[in-house]
N, CA, C and O atoms as CSV, one atom per row, in Angstrom:
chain,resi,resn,atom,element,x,y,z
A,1,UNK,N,N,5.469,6.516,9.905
A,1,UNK,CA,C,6.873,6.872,9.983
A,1,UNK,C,C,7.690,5.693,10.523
A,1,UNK,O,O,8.847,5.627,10.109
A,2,UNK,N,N,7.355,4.933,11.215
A,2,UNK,CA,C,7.589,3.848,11.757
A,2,UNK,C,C,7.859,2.838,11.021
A,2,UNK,O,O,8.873,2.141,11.050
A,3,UNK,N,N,6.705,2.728,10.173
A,3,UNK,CA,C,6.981,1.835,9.441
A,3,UNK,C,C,8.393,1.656,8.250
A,3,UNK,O,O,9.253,0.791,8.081
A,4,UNK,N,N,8.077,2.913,7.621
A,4,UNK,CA,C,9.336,3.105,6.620
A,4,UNK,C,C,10.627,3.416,6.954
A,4,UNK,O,O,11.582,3.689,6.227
A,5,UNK,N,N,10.474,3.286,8.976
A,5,UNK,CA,C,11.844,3.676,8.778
A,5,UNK,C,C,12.132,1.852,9.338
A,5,UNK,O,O,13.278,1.541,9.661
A,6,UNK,N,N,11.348,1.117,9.377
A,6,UNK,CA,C,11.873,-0.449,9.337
A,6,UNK,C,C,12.015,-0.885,8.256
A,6,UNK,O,O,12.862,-1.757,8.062
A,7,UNK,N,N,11.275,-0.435,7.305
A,7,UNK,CA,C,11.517,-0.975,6.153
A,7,UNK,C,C,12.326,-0.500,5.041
A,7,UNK,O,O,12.506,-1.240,4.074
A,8,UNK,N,N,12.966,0.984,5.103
A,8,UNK,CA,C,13.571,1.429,4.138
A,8,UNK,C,C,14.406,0.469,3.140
A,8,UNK,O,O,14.733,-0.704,3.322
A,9,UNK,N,N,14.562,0.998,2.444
A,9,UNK,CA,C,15.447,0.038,1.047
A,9,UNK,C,C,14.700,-1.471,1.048
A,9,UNK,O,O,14.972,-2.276,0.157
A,10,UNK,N,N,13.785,-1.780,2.063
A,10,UNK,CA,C,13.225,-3.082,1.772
A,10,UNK,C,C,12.203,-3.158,1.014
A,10,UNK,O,O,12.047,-4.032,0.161
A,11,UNK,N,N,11.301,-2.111,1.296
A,11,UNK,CA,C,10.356,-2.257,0.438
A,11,UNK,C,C,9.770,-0.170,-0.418
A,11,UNK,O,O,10.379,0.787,0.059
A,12,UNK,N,N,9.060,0.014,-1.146
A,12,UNK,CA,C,8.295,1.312,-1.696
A,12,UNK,C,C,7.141,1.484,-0.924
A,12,UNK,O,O,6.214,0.674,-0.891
A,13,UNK,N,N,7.209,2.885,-0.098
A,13,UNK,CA,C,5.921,3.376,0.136
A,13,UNK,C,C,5.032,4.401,-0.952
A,13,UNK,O,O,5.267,5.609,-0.987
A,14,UNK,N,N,4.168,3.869,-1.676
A,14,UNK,CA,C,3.565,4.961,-2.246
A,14,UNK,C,C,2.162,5.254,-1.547
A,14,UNK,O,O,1.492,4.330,-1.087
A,15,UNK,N,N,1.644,6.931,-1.475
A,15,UNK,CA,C,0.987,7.430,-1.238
A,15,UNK,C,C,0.240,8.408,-2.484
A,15,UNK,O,O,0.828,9.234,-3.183
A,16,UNK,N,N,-1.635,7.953,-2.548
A,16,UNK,CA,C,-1.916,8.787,-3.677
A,16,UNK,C,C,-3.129,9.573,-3.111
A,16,UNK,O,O,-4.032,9.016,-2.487
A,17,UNK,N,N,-3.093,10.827,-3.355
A,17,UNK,CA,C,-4.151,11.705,-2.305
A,17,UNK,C,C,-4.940,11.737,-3.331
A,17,UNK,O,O,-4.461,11.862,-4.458
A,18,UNK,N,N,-6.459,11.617,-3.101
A,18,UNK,CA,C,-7.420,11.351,-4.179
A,18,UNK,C,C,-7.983,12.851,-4.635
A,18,UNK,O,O,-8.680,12.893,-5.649
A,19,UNK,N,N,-7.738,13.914,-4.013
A,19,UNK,CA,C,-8.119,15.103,-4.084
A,19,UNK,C,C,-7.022,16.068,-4.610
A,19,UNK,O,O,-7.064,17.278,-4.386
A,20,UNK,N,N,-5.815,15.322,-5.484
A,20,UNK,CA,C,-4.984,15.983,-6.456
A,20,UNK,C,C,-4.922,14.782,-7.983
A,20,UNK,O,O,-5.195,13.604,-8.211
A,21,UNK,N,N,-4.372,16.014,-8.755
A,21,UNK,CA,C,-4.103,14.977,-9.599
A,21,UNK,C,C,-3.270,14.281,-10.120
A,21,UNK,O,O,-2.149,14.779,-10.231
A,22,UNK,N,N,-3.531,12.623,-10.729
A,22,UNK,CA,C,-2.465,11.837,-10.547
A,22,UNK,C,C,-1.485,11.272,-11.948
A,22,UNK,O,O,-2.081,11.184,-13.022
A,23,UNK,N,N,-0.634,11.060,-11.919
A,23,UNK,CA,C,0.254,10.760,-12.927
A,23,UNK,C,C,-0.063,9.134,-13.604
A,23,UNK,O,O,-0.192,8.004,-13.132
A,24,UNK,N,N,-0.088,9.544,-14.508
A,24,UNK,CA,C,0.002,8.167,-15.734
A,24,UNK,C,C,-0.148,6.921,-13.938
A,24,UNK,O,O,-1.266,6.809,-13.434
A,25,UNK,N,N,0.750,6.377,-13.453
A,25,UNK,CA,C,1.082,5.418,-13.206
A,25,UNK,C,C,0.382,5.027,-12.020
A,25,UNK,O,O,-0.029,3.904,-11.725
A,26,UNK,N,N,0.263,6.578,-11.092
A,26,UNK,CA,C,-1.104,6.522,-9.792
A,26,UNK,C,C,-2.262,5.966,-10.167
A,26,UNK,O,O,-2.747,4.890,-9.816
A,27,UNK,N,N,-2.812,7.054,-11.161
A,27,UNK,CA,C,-3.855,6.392,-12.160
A,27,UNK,C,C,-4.509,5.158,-11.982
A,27,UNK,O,O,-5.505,4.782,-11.363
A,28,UNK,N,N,-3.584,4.590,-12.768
A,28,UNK,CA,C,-3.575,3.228,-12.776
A,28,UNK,C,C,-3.754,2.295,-11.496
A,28,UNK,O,O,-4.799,1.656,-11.371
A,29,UNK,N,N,-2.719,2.214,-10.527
A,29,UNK,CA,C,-3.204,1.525,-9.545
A,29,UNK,C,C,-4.337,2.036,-8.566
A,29,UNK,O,O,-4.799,1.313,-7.683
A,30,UNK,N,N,-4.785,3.456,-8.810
A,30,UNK,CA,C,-6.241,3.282,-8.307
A,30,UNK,C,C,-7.463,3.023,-8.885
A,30,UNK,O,O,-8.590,3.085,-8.393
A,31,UNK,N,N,-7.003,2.648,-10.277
A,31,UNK,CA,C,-7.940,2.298,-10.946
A,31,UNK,C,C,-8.208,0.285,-10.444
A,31,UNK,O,O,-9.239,-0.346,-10.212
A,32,UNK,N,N,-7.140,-0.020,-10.455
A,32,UNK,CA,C,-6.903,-1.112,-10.285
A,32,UNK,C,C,-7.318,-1.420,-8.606
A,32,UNK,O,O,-7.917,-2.491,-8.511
A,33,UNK,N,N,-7.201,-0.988,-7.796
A,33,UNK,CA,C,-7.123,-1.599,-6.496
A,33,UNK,C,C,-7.956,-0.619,-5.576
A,33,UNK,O,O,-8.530,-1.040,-4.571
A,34,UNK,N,N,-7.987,0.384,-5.871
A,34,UNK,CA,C,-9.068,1.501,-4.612
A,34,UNK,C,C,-10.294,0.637,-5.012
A,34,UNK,O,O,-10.502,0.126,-6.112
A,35,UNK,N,N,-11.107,0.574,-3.833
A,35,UNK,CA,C,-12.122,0.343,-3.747
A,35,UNK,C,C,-13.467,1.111,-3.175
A,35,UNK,O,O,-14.515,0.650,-2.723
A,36,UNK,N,N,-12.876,2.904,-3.440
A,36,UNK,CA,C,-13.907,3.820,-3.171
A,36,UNK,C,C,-13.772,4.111,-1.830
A,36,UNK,O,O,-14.159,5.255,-1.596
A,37,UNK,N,N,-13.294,3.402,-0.669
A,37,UNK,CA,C,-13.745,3.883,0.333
A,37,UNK,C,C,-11.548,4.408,1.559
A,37,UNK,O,O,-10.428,3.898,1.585
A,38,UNK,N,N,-12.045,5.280,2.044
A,38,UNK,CA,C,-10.620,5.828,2.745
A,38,UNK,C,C,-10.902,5.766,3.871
A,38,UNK,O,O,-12.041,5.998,4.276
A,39,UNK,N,N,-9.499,5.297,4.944
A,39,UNK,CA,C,-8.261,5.115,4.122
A,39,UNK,C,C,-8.513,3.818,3.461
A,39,UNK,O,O,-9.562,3.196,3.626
A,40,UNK,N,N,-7.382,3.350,2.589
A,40,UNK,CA,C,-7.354,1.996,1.444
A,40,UNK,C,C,-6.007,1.798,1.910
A,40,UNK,O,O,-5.257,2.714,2.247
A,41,UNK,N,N,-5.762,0.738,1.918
A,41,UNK,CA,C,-4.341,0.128,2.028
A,41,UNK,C,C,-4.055,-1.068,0.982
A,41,UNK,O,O,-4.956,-1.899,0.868
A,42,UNK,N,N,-3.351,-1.169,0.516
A,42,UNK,CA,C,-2.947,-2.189,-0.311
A,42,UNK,C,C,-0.713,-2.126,-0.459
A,42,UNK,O,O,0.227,-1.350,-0.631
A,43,UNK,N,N,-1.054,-3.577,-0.225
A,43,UNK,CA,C,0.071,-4.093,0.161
A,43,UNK,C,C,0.570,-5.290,-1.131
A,43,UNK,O,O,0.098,-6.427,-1.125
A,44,UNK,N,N,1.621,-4.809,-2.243
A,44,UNK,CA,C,1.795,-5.566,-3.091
A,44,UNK,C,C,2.884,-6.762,-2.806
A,44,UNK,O,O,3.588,-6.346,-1.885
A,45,UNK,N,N,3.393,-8.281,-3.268
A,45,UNK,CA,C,4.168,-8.628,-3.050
A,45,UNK,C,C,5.156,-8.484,-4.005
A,45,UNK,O,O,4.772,-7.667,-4.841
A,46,UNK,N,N,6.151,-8.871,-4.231
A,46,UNK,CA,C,7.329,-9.067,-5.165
A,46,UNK,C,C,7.164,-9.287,-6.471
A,46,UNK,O,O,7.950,-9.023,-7.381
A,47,UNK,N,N,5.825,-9.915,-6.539
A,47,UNK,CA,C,5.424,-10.118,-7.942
A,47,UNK,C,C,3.700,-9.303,-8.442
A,47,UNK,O,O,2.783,-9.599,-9.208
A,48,UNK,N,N,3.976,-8.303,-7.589
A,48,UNK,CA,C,2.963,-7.230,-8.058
A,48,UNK,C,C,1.684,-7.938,-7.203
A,48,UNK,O,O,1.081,-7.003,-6.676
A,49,UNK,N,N,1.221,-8.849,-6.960
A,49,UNK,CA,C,-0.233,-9.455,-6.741
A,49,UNK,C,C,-0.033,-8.400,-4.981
A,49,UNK,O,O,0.906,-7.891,-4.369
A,50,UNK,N,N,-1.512,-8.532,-4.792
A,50,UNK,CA,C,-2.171,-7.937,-3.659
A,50,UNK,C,C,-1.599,-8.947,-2.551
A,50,UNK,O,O,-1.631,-10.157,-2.773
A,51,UNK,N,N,-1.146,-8.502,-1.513
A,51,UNK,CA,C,-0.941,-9.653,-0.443
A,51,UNK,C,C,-1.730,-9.102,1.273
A,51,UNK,O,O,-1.875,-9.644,2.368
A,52,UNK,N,N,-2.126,-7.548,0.582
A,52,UNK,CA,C,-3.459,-7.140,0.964
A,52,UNK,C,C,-4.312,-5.864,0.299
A,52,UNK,O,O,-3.860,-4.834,-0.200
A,53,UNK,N,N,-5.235,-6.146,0.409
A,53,UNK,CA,C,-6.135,-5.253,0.184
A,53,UNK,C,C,-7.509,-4.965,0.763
A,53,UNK,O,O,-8.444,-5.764,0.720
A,54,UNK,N,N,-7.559,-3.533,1.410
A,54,UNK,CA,C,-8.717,-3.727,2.192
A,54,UNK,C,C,-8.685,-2.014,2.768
A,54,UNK,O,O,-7.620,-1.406,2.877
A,55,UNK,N,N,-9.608,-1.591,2.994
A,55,UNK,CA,C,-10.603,-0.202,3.441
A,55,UNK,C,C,-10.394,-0.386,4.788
A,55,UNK,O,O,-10.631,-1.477,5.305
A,56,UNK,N,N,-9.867,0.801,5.586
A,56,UNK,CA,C,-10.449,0.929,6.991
A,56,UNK,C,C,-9.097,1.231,7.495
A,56,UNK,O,O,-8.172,1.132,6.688
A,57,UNK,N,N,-8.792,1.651,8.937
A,57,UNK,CA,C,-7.843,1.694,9.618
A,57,UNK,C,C,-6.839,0.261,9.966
A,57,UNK,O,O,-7.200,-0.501,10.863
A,58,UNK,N,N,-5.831,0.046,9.337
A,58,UNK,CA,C,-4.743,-0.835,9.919
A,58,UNK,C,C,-3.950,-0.719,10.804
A,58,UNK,O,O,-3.162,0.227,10.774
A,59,UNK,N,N,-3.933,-1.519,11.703
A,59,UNK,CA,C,-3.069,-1.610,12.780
A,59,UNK,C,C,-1.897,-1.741,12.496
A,59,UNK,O,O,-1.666,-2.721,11.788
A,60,UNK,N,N,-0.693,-0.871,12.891
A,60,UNK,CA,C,0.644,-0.923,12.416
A,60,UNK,C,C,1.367,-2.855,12.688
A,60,UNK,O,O,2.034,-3.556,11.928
A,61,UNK,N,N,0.880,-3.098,13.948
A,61,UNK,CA,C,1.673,-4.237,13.700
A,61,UNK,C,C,1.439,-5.419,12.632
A,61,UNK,O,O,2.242,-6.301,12.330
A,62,UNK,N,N,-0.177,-5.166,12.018
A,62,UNK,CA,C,-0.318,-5.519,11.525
A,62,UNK,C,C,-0.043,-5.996,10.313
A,62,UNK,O,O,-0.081,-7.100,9.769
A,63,UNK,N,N,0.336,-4.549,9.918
A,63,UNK,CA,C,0.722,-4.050,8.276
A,63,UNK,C,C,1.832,-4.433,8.316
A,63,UNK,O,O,2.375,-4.658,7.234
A,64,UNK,N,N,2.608,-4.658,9.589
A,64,UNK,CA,C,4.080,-4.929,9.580
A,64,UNK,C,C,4.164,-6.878,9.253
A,64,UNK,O,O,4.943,-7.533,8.559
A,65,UNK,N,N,3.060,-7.267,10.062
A,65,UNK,CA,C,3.550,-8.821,9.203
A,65,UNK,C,C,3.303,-9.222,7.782
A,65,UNK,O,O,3.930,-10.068,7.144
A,66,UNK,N,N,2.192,-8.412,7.342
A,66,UNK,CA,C,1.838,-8.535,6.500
A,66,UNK,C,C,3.594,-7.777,5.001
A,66,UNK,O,O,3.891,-8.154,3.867
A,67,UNK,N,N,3.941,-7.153,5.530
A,67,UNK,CA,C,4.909,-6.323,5.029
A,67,UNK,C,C,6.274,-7.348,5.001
A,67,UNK,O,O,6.989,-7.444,4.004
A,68,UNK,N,N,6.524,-8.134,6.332
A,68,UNK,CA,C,7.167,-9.260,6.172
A,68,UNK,C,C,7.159,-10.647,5.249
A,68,UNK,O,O,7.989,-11.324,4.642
A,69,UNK,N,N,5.491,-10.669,5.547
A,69,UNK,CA,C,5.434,-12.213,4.480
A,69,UNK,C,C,5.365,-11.712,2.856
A,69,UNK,O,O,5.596,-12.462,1.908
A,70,UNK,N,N,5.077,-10.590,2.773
A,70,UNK,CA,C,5.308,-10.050,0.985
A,70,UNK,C,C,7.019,-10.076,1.064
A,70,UNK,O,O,7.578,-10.376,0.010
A,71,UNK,N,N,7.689,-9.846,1.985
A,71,UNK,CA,C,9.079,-10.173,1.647
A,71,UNK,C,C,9.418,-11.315,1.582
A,71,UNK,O,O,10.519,-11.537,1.078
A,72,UNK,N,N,8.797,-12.172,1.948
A,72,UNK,CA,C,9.281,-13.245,2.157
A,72,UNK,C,C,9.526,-14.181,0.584
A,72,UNK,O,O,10.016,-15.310,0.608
């Protein structure tokens, strides 16, 4: 909650629960980037590429620089 409320209008939070089902476009990026194991985080930059990707619990401040230098 924290996060999106620093980042609103800056950046898209999407969330895809693996235990419903997903639309054309979810699909896809978990086809593309899950790597089987939860939670998954993946962090795109401006030009779609991964600027992270990785399994396990993230530390908010973390996700937050990481959330900065994809803006950058």
């Amino acid at each position: 909650v924290e996060l999106y409320e620093k980042y609103r209008g800056k950046v898209q939070f999407v969330v895809i629960d693996l235990d419903q089902k997903h639309a054309a476009v979810q699909e896809e990026l978990v086809k593309k980037f899950y790597k089987g194991y939860i939670p998954h985080v993946v962090v795109l930059n401006r030009d779609g590429k991964p600027a992270y990707n990785a399994s396990g619990e993230v530390d908010e401040k973390e996700i937050s620089k990481i959330l900065d230098g994809a803006l950058e």
